[in-house]
ROTORRO-327209 format. One record per residue (C-alpha): residue number from 1; residue in one letter; x, z, y. Coordinates in steps of 0.2 Angstrom, whole numbers, m for minus. Layout:
! residues N
+-----+------+-------+-------+-------+
| pos | code |    xx |    zz |    yy |
+-----+------+-------+-------+-------+
| NUM |    a |     X |     Z |     Y |
...
+-----+------+-------+-------+-------+
***
This chain:
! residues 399
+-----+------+-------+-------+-------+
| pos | code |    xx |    zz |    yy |
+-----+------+-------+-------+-------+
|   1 |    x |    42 |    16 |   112 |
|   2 |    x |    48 |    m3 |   117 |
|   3 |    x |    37 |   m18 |   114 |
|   4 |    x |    44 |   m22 |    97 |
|   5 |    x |    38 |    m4 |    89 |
|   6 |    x |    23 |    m4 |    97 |
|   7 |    x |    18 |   m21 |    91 |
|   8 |    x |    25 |   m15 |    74 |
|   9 |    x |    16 |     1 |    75 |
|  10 |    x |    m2 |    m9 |    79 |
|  11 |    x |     1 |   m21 |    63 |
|  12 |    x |     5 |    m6 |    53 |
|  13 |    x |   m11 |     7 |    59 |
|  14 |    x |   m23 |   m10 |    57 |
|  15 |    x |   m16 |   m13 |    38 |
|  16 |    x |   m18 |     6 |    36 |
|  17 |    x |   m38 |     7 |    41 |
|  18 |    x |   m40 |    m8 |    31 |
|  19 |    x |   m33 |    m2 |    16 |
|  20 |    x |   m19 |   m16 |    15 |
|  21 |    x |    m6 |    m8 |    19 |
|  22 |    x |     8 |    m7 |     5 |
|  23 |    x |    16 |     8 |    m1 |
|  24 |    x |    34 |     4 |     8 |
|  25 |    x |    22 |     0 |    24 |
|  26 |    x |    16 |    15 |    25 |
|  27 |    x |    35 |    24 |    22 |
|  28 |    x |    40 |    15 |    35 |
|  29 |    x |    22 |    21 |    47 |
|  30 |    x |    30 |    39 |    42 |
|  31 |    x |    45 |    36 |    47 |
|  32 |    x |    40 |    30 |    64 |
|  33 |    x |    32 |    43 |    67 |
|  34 |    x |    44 |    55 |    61 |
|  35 |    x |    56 |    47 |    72 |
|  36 |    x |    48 |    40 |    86 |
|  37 |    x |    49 |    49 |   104 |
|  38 |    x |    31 |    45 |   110 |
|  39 |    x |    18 |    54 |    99 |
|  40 |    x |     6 |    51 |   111 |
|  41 |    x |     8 |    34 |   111 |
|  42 |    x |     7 |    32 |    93 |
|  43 |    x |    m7 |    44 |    92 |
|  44 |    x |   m18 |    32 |   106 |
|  45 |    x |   m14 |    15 |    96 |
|  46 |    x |   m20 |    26 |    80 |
|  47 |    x |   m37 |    30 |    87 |
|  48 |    x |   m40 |    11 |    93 |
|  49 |    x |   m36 |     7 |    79 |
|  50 |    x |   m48 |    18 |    68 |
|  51 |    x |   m59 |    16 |    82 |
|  52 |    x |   m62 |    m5 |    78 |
|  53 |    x |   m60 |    m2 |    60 |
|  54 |    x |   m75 |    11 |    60 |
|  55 |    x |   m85 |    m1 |    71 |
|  56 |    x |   m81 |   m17 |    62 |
|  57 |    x |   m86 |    m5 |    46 |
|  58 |    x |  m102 |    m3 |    50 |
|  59 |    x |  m102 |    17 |    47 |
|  60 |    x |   m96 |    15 |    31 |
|  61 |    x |   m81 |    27 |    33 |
|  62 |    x |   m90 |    39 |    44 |
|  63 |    x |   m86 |    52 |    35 |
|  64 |    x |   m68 |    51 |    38 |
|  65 |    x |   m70 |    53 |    57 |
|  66 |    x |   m73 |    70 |    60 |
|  67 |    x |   m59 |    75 |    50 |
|  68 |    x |   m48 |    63 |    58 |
|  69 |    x |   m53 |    67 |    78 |
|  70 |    x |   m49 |    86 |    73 |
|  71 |    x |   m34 |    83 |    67 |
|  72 |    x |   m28 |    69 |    83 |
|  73 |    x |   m33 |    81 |    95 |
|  74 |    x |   m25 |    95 |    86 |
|  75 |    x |    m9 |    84 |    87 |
|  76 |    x |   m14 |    81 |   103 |
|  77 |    x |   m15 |    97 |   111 |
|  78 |    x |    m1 |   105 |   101 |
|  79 |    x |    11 |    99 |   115 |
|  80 |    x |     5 |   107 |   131 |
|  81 |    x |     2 |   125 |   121 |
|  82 |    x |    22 |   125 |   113 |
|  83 |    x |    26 |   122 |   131 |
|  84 |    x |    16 |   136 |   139 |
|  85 |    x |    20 |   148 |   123 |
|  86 |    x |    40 |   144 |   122 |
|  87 |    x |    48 |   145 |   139 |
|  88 |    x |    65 |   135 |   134 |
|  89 |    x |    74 |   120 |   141 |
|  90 |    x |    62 |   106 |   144 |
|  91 |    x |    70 |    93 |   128 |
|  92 |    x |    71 |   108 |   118 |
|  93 |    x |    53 |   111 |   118 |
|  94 |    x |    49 |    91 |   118 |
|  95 |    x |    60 |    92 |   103 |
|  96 |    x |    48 |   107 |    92 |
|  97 |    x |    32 |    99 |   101 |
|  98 |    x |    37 |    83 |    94 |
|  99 |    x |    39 |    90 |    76 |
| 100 |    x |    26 |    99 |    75 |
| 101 |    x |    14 |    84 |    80 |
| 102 |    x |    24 |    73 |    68 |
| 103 |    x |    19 |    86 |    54 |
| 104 |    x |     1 |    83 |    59 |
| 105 |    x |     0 |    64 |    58 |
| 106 |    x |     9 |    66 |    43 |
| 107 |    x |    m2 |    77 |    35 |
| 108 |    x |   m16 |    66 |    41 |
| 109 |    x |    m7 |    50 |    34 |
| 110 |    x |    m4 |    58 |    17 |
| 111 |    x |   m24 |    63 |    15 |
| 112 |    x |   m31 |    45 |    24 |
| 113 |    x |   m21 |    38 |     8 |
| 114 |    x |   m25 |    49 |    m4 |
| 115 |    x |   m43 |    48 |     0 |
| 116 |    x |   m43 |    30 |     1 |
| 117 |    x |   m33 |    25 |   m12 |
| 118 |    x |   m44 |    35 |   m25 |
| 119 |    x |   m60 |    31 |   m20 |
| 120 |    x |   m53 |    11 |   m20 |
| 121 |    x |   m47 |    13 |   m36 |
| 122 |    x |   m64 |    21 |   m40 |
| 123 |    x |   m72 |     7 |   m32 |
| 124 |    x |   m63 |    m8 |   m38 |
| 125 |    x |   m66 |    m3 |   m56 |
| 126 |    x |   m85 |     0 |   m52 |
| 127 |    x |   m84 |   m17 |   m48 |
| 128 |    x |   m75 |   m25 |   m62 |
| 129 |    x |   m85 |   m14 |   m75 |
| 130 |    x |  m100 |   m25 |   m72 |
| 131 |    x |   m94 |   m39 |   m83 |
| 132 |    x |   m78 |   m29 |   m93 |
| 133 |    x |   m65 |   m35 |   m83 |
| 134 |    x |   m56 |   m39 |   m65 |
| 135 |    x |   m55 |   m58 |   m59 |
| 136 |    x |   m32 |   m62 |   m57 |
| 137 |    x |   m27 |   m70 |   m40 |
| 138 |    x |   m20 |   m88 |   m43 |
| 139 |    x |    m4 |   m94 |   m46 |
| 140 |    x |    10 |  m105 |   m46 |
| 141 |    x |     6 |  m120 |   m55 |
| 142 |    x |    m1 |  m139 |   m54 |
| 143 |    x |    m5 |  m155 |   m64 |
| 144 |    x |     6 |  m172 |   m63 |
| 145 |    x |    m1 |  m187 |   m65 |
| 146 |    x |    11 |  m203 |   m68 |
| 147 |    x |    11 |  m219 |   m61 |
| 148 |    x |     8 |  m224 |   m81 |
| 149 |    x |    m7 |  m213 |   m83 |
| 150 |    x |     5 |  m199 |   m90 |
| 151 |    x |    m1 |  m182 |   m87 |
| 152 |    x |    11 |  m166 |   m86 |
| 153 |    x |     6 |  m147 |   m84 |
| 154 |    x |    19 |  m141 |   m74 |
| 155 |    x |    16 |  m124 |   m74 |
| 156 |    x |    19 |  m124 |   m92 |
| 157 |    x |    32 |  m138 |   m93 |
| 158 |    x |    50 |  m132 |   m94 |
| 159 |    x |    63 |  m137 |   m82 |
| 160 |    x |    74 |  m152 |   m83 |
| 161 |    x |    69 |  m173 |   m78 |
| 162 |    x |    53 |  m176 |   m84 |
| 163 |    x |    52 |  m192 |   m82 |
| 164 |    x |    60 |  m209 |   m72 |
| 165 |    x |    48 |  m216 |   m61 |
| 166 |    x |    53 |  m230 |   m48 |
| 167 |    x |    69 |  m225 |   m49 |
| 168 |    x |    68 |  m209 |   m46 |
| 169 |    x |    71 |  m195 |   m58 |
| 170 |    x |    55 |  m182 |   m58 |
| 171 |    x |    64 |  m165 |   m62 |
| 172 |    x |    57 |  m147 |   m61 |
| 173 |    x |    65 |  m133 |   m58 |
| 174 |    x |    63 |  m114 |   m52 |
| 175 |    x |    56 |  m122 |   m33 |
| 176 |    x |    44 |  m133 |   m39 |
| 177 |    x |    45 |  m153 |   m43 |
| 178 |    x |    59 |  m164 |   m33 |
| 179 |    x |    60 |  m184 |   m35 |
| 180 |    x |    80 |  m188 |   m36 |
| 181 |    x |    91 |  m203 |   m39 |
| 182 |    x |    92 |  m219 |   m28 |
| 183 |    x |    80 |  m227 |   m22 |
| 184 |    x |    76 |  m245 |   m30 |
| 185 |    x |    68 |  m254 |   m14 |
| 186 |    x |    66 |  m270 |   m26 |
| 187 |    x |    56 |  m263 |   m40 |
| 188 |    x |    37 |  m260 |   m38 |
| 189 |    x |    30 |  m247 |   m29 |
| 190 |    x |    25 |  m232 |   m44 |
| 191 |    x |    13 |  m221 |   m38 |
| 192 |    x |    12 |  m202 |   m44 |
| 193 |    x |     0 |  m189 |   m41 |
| 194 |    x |     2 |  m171 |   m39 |
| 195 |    x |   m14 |  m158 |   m42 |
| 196 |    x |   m19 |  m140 |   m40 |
| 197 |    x |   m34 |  m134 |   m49 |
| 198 |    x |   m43 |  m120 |   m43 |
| 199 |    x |   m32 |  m105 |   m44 |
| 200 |    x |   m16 |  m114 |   m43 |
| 201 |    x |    m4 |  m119 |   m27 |
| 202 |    x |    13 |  m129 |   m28 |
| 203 |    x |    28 |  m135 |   m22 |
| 204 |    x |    33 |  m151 |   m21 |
| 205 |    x |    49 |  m163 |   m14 |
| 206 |    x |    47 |  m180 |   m12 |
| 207 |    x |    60 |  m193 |   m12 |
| 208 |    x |    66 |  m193 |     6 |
| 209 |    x |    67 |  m175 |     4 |
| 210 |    x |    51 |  m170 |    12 |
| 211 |    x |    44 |  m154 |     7 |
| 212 |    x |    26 |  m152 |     1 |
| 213 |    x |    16 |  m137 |    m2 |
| 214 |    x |     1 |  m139 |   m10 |
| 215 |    x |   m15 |  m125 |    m7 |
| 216 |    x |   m29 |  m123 |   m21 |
| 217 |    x |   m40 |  m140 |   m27 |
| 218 |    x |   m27 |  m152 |   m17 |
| 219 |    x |   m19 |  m166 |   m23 |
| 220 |    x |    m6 |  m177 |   m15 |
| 221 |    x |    m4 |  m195 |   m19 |
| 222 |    x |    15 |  m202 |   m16 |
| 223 |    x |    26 |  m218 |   m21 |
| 224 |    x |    40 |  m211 |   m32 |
| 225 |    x |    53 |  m220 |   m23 |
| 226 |    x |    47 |  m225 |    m4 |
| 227 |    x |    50 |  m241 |     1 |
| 228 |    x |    45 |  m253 |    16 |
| 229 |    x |    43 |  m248 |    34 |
| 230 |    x |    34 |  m231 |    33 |
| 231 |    x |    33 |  m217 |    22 |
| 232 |    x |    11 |  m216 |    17 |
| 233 |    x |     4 |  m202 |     5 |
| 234 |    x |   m13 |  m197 |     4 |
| 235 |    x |   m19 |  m178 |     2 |
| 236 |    x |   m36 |  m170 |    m3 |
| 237 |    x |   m37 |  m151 |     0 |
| 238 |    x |   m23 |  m142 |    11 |
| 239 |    x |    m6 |  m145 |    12 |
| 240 |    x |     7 |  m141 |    22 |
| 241 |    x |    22 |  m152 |    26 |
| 242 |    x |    41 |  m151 |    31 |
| 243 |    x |    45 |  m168 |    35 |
| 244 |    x |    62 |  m175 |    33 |
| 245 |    x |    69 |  m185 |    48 |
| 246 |    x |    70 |  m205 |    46 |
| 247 |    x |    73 |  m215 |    62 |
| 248 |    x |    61 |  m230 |    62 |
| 249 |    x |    53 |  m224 |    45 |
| 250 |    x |    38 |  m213 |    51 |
| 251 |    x |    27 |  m204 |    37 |
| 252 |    x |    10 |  m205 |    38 |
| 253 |    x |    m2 |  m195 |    28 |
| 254 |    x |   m20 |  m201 |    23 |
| 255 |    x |   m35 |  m192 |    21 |
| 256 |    x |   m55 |  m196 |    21 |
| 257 |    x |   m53 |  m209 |    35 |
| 258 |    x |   m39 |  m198 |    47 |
| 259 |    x |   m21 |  m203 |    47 |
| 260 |    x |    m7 |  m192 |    56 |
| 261 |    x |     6 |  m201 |    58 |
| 262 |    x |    26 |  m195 |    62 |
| 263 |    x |    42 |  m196 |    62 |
| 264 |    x |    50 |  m178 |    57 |
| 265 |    x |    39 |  m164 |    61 |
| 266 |    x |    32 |  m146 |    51 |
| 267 |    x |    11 |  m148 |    52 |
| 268 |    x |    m3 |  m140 |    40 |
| 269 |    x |   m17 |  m151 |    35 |
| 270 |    x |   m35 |  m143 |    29 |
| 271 |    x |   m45 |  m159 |    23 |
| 272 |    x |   m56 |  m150 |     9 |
| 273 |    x |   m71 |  m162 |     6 |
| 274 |    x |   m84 |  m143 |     6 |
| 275 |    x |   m78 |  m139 |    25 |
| 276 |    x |   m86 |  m146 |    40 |
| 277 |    x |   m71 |  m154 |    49 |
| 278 |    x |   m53 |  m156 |    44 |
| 279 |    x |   m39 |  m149 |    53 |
| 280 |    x |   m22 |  m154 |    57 |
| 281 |    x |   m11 |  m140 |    66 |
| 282 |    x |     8 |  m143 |    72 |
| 283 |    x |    19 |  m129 |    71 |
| 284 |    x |    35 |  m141 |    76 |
| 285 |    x |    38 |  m158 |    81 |
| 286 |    x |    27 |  m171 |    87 |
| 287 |    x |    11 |  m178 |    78 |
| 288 |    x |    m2 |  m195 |    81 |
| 289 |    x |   m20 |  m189 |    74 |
| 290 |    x |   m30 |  m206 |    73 |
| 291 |    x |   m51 |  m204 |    67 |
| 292 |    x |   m63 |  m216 |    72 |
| 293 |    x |   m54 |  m227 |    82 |
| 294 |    x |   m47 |  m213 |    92 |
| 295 |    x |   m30 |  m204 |    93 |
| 296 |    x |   m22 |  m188 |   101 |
| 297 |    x |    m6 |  m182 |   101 |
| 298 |    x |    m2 |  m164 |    98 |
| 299 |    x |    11 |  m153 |   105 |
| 300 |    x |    17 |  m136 |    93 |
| 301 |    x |     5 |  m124 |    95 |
| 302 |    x |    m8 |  m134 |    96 |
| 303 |    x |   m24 |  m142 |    81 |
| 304 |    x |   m33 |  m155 |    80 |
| 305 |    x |   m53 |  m154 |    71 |
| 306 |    x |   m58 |  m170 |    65 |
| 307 |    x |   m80 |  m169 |    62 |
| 308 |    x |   m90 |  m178 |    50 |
| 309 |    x |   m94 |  m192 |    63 |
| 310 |    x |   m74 |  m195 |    66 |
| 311 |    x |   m74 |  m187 |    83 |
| 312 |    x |   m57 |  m178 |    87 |
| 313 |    x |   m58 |  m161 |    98 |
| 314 |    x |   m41 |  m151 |   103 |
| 315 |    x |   m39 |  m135 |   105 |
| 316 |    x |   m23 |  m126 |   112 |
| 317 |    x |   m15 |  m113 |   109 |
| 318 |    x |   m20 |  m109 |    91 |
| 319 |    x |   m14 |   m95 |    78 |
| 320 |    x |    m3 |  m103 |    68 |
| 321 |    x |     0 |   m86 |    58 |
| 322 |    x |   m16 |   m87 |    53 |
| 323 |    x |   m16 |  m106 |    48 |
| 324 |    x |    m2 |  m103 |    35 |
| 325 |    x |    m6 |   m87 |    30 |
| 326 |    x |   m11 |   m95 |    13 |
| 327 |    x |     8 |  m102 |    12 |
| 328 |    x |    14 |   m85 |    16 |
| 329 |    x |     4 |   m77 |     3 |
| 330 |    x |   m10 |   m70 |    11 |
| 331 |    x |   m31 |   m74 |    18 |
| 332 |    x |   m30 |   m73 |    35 |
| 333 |    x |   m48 |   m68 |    44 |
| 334 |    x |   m52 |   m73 |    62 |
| 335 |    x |   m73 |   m69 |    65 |
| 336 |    x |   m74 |   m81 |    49 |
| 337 |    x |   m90 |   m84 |    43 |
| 338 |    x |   m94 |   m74 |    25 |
| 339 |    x |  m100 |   m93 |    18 |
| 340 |    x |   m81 |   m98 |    25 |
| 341 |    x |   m72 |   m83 |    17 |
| 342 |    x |   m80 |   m86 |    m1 |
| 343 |    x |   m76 |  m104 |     1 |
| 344 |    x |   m58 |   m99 |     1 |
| 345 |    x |   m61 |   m85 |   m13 |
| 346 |    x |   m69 |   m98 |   m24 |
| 347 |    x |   m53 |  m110 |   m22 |
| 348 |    x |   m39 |   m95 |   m25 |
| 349 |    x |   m48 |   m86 |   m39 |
| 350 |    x |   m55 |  m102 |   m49 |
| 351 |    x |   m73 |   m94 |   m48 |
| 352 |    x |   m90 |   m98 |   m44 |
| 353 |    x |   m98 |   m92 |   m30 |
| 354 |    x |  m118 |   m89 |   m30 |
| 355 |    x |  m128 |   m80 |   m19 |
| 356 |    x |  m143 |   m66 |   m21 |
| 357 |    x |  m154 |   m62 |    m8 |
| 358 |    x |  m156 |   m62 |     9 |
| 359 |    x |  m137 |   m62 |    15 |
| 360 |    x |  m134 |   m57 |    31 |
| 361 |    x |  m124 |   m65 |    44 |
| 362 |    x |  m106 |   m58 |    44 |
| 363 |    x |   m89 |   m62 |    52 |
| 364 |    x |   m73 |   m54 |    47 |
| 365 |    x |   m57 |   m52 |    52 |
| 366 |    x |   m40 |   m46 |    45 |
| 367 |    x |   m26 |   m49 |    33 |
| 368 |    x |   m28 |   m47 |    15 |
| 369 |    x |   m15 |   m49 |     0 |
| 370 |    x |   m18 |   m65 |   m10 |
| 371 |    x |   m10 |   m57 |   m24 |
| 372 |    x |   m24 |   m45 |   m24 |
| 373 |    x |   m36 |   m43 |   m38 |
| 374 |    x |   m54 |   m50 |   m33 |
| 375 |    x |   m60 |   m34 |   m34 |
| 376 |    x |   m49 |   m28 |   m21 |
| 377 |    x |   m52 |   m39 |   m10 |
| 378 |    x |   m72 |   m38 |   m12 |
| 379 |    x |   m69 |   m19 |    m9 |
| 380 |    x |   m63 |   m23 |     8 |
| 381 |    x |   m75 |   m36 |    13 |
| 382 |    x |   m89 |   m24 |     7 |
| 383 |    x |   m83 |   m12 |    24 |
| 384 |    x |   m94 |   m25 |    34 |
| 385 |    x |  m111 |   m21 |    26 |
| 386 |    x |  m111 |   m34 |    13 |
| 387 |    x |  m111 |   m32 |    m7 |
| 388 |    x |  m102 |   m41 |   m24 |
| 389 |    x |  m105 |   m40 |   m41 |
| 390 |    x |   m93 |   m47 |   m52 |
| 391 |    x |  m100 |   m57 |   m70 |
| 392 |    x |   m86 |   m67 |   m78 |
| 393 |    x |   m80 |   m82 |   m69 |
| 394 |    x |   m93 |   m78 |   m55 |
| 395 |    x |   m94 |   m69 |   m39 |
| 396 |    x |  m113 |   m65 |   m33 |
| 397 |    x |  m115 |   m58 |   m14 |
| 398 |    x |  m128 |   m47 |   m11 |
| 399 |    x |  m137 |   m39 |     5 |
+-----+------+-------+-------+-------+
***
């Protein structure tokens, strides 16, 4: 097993004890190990992997593990006793004590997800009974404002030009809103503004061709048509930008008192207003962070944390998977706070969040599917010893 499968095999068996994994995911996990020519090696990555998943569970699945460490060490030991019961050519006997193995895991996949899926299924509607009815992941949709006082529903609206502004047609189509024309530097600046409610997330191209994509409760302020020396918007929320490349025309984006500032680069902002600090991370390019009379400049890889009081720390090195997971389509979980996690569940699934109790203090840590149902993803979170209740537009965590 090369570095490739093995890394492939790892994502696959932590989805699997998570209960994220897909139905072609799993396929797939089969077929590695139908195929693969290092059971052992696929059976030590599987018990780590079940190993974390029980601990992080807190006991929760312990009744799954003595049924799953007889069946590992069966497959386990089912190697040396073919060898020592059926004297043949040394490949030969790799060969039946390999599918003999794979038969095992199999069988053990098959009844893991089995198991699981019915008692998630189970679960999930024990949750959504409690108020008649499951709570839908956000979608693609946003609110523009124009520079007239205008206001469009995009998510609604059909395609075509919307309107003119500065020049600049306003047309929406299958990937999101685009300003196009030419640019009339001797007209007044029109500004327009682009907003997500809660629940929504959106794409946006402005008039240089920069791309904009646009996270739950953000909104982006922008001149139809850019003029002058420097390209300026202004955010709230989370966005996540592909800038187009201008010599001499830097773009700089705003936001509660920080500016970055570049020329053509690919960076992620988080400047929601409920967060302690805001974030700006580089994924490509250059960047100029400036809060408080200070400045750094980061380097790919690397994300700047802006406090309250306008002090800017860097840390190196950061996961910039995890950082546009939301993009990508999923949460993202790195020891984040339980207070941090509902704060992103609130944006996604438009509800309130209130909680009962003494809470205790949880950190969790995985991937989960943003198209998932509330329920669903509650179901997993509840693995760490913490409780939901679903009652209409409101999710209420329990001890």
């Amino acid at each position: 097993m090369n570095d490739q499968e093995h890394s492939k095999w790892e994502l696959l068996c932590s989805r699997y004890l998570s209960g994220t994994i897909s139905r072609e995911e799993l396929d797939e996990m089969l077929r590695m190990a139908e195929h693969g020519d290092d059971l052992p090696g696929l059976s030590a990555v599987m018990r780590r992997n079940w190993d974390d998943a029980k601990q992080s569970s807190a006991g929760s699945h312990l009744d799954w593990s003595d049924k799953y460490r007889q069946l590992m060490e069966e497959a386990e030991a089912i190697s040396p006793a073919i060898r020592q019961e059926i004297p043949i050519r040394r490949q030969s006997w790799k060969r039946l004590a390999a599918a003999a193995a794979v038969l095992l895991v199999l069988g053990l996949a098959a009844w893991l997800f089995i198991s699981r899926r019915s008692a998630d299924q189970s679960y999930s509607q024990h949750i959504a009974t409690q108020s008649g009815r499951d709570i839908l992941p956000g979608t693609h949709g946003a609110i523009l404002t124009l520079g007239n006082g205008d206001r469009i529903v995009l998510d609604s609206a059909g395609a075509g030009t919307l309107a003119v502004q500065g020049g600049m047609a306003v047309i929406q189509g299958s990937g999101g809103l685009r300003y196009d024309g030419k640019e009339n530097r001797g007209k007044d600046v029109v500004f327009n503004t682009v907003q997500t409610p809660r629940g929504k997330q959106f794409r946006l191209l402005l008039a240089d061709g920069s791309a904009v994509w646009l996270n739950a409760a953000s909104s982006i302020r922008f001149p139809a048509a850019f003029t002058g020396a420097e390209r300026r918007v202004e955010i709230s929320g989370e966005a996540y930008f592909e800038v187009a490349k201008q010599d001499g025309i830097p773009f700089v984006v705003m936001s509660r008192g920080m500016e970055v500032r570049v020329l053509g680069t690919h960076f992620n902002v988080q400047a929601y207003e409920d967060e302690a600090a805001m974030e700006t991370t580089l994924l490509e390019g250059s960047v100029e962070i400036s809060a408080g009379g200070q400045q750094r400049r980061l380097r790919p890889g690397e994300q700047s944390i802006v406090n309250g009081e306008g002090e800017i720390k860097v840390q190196h090195e950061v996961n910039t998977d995890a950082v546009m997971a939301w993009k990508n389509g999923y949460f993202s979980f790195d020891q984040t706070s339980l207070y941090a996690v509902m704060r992103q569940l609130a944006r996604w699934y438009d509800v309130e969040i209130e909680y009962e109790g003494r809470i205790p203090d949880r950190r969790f840590g995985g991937d989960i599917s943003r198209n998932s149902k509330a329920s669903e993803v509650l179901r997993i979170l509840e693995a760490s010893n913490v409780h939901f209740r679903i009652e209409d537009k409101k999710i209420i965590v329990m001890p």
